[in-house]
C-alpha positions as CSV (number, residue, x, y, z in Angstrom):
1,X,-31.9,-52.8,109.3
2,X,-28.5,-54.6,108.5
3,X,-26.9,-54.1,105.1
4,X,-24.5,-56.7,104.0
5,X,-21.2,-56.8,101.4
6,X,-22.3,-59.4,98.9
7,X,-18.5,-60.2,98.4
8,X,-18.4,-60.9,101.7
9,X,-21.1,-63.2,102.6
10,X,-21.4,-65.6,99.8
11,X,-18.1,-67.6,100.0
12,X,-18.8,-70.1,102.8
13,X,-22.1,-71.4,101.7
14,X,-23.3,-73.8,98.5
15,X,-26.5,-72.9,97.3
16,X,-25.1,-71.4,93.9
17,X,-25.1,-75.1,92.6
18,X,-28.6,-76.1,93.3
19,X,-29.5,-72.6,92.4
20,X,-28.1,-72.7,89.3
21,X,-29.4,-76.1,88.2
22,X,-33.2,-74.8,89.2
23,X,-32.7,-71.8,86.8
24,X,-31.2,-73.9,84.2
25,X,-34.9,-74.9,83.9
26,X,-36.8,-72.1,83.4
27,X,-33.9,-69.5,82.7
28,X,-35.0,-66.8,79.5
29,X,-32.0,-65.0,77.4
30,X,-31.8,-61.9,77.3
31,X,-32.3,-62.3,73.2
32,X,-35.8,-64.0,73.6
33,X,-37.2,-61.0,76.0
34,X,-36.1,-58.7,72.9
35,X,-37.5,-60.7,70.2
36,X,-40.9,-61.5,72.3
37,X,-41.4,-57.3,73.4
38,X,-40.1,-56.5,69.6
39,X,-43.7,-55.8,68.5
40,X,-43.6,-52.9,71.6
41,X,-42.0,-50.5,69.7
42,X,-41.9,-47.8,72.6
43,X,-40.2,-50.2,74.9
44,X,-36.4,-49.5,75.4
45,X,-33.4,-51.6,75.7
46,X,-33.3,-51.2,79.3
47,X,-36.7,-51.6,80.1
48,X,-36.6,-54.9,77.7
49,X,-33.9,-56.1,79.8
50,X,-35.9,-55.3,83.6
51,X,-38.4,-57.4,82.0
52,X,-35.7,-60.2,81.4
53,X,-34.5,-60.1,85.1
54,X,-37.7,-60.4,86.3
55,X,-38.8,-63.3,84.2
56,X,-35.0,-64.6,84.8
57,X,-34.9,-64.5,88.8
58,X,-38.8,-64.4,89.0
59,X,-38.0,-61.0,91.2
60,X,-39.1,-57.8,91.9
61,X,-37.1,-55.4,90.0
62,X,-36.6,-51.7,91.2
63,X,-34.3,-49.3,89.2
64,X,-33.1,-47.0,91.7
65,X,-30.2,-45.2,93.6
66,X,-30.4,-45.9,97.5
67,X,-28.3,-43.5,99.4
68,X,-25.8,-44.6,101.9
69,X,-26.7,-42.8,104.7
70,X,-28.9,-44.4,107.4
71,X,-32.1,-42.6,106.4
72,X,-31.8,-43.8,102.8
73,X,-31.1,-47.3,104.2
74,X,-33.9,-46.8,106.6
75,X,-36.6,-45.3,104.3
76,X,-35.8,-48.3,101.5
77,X,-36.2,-50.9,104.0
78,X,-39.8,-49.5,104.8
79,X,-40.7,-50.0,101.1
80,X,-39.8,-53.3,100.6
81,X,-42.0,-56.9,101.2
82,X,-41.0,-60.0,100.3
83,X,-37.4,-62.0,99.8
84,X,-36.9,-61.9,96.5
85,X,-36.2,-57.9,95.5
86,X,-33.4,-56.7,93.0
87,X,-32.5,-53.3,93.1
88,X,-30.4,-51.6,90.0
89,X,-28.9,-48.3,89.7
90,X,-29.9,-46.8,86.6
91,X,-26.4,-46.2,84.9
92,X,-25.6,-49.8,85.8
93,X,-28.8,-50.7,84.0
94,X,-28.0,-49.1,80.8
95,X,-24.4,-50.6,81.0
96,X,-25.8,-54.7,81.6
97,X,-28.7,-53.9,78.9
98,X,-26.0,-52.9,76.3
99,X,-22.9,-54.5,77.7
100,X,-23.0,-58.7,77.4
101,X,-19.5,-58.9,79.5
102,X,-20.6,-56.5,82.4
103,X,-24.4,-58.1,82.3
104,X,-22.8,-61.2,83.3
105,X,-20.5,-60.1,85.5
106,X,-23.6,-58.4,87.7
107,X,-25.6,-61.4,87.2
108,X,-23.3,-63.1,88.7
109,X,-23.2,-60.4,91.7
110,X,-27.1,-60.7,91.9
111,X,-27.4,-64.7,91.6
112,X,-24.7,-64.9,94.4
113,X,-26.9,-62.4,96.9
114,X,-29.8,-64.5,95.9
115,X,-28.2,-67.7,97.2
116,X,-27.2,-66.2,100.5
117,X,-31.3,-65.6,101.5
118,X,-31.3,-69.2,103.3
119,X,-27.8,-68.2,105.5
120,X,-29.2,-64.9,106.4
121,X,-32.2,-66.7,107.4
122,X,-30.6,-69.4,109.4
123,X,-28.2,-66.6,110.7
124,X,-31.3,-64.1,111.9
125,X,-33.3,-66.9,113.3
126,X,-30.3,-68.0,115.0
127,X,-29.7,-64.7,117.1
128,X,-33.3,-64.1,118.0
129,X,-34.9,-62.3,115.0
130,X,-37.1,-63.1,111.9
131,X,-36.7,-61.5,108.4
132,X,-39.2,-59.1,106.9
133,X,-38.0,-58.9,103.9
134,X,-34.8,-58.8,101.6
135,X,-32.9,-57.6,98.6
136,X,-30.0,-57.6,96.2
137,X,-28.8,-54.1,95.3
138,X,-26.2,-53.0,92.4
139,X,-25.3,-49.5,93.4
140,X,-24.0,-46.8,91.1
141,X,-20.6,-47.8,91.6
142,X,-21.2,-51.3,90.6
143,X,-21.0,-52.3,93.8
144,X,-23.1,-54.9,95.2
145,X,-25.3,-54.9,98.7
146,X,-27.8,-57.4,100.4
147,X,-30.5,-55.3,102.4
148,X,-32.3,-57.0,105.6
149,X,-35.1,-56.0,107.3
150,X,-36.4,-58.0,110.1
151,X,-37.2,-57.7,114.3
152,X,-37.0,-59.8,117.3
153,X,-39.1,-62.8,117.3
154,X,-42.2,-62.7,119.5
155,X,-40.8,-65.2,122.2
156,X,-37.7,-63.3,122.7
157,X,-39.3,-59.8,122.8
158,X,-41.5,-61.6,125.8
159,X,-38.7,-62.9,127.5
160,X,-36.8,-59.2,127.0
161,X,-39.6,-57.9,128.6
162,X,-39.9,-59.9,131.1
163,X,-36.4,-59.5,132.3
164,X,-36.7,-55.5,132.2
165,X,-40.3,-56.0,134.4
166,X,-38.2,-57.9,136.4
167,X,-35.5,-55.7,137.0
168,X,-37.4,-52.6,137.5
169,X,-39.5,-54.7,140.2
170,X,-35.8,-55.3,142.2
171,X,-35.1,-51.4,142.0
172,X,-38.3,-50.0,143.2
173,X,-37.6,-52.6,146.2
174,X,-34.4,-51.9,146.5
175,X,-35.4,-47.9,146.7
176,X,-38.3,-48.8,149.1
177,X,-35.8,-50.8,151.6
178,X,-33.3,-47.6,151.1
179,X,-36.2,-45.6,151.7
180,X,-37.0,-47.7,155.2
181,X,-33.0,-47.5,156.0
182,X,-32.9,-44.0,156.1
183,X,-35.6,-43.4,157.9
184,X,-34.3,-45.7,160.6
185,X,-31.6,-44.3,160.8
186,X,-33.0,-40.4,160.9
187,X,-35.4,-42.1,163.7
188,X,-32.5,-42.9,165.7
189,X,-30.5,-39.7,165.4
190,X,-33.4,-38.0,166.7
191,X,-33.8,-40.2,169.8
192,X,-30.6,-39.6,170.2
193,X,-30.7,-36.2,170.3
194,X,-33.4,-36.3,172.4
195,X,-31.9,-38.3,175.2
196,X,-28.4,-36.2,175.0
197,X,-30.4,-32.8,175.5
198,X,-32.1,-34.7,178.7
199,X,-29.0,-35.6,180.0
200,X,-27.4,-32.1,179.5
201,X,-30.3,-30.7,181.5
202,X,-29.9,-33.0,184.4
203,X,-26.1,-32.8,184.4
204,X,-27.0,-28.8,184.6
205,X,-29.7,-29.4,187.5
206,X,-26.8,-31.3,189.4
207,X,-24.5,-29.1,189.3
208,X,-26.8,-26.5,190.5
209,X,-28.0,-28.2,193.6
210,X,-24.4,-29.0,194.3
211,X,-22.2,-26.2,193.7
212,X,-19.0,-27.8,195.1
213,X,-17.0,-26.7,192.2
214,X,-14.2,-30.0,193.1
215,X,-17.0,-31.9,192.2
216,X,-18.2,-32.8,188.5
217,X,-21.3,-34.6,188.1
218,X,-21.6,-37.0,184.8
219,X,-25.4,-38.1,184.1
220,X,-25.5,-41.6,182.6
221,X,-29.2,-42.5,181.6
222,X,-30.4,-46.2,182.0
223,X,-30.2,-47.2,178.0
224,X,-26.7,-45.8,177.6
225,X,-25.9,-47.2,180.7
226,X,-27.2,-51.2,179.5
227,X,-25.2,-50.3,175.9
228,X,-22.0,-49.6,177.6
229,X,-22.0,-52.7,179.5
230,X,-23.0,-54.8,176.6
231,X,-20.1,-53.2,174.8
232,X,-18.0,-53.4,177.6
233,X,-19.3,-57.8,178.1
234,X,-18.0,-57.9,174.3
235,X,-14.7,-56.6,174.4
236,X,-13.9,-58.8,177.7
237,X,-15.2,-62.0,175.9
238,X,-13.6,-61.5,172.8
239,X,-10.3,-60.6,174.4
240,X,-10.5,-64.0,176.9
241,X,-10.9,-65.8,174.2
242,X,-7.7,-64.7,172.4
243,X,-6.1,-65.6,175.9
244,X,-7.3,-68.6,175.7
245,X,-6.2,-69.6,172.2
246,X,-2.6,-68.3,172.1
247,X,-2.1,-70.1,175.9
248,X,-2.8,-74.0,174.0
């Protein structure tokens, strides 16, 4: 869940215009919520005044603290639906139902958060996600918040998923090849092995069978014997043809 600075966001784009032209039509003072709910003697001054925002921005109006820690933010998100929510803190309630100067001043706040619902849109959609829903919060302090709930698109959750498939495919080959490599390579030691503790016995047999101590005998087995001399075919053609180059 994102949480925007309405301060912050509503400077670049021009929807206040159009917005403001559209509520011009169908906009309700404040006054003519209180004279219409005057018969409703057990309705307050604030609550006449939630009833004036909502006809106003046709909202959903919550009066409410959210806290500022990620839980808060979390659990709020979870409760909302739709794009058009205002959110109020109750002491900033009282002071816009009583308070012409500082109800316009956060009207203003509100309308502006309002506007930016397009942007945020365009922005979400943009990066790969959709919106769930969305509101315009007045905290305690006055200040003002956009909330945004949304989560990847469909397409691009496939395509994430795809790509991690993918990847986990490539590792379990990669461990399987490892996995053939060091078995190789174990396979070989042990050969190896093998053919040095044959050797050492038949260096032992001829030394017993010949116990001429002037004379040491060194058993070379056939394989060895074929690896030397391609080793040995290597080095003599790679060092003939550094001959050859530096005598042009």
């Amino acid at each position: 869940m994102s949480m925007l600075g309405v301060n912050d966001i509503v400077t670049a784009y021009q929807y206040v215009n159009k917005a403001q032209k559209n509520n011009a039509t169908r906009k309700t003072s404040f006054a003519d919520t209180v004279k219409q709910t005057a018969e409703n003697n057990s309705a307050s001054r604030e609550e006449q005044y939630v009833e004036y925002l909502k006809q106003r921005y046709g909202a959903n109006v919550m009066v409410k603290n959210i806290g500022n820690d990620q839980r808060s933010i979390d659990n709020f998100g979870a409760s909302i639906a739709g794009y058009n929510n205002i959110v109020i803190a109750p002491n900033i309630l009282e002071a816009m139902a009583n308070d012409p100067e500082k109800a316009a001043h956060y009207e203003k706040i509100i309308q502006k958060g309002l506007d930016d619902l397009p942007r945020c849109k365009a922005e979400m959609s943009m990066n790969g996600f959709e919106m769930s829903s969305y509101a315009v919060s007045i905290d305690e302090k006055g200040v003002g918040y956009v909330y945004v709930t949304g989560d990847l698109k469909p397409e691009v959750r496939a395509k994430i998923e795809a790509k991690v498939r993918a990847e986990q495919a490539e590792k379990r080959a990669r461990r399987v090849r490892y996995q053939e490599l060091a078995e190789e390579a174990a396979e070989e030691r042990r050969e190896q092995a093998e053919l040095q503790y044959h050797k050492q016995l038949m260096e032992d047999a001829l030394k017993r069978s010949c116990p001429d101590t002037t004379v040491k005998y060194h058993f070379i087995s056939q394989s060895q014997a074929s690896a030397a001399a391609m080793a040995y075919e290597s080095a003599i053609g790679a060092f003939s043809s550094t001959v050859i180059e530096n005598t042009r």
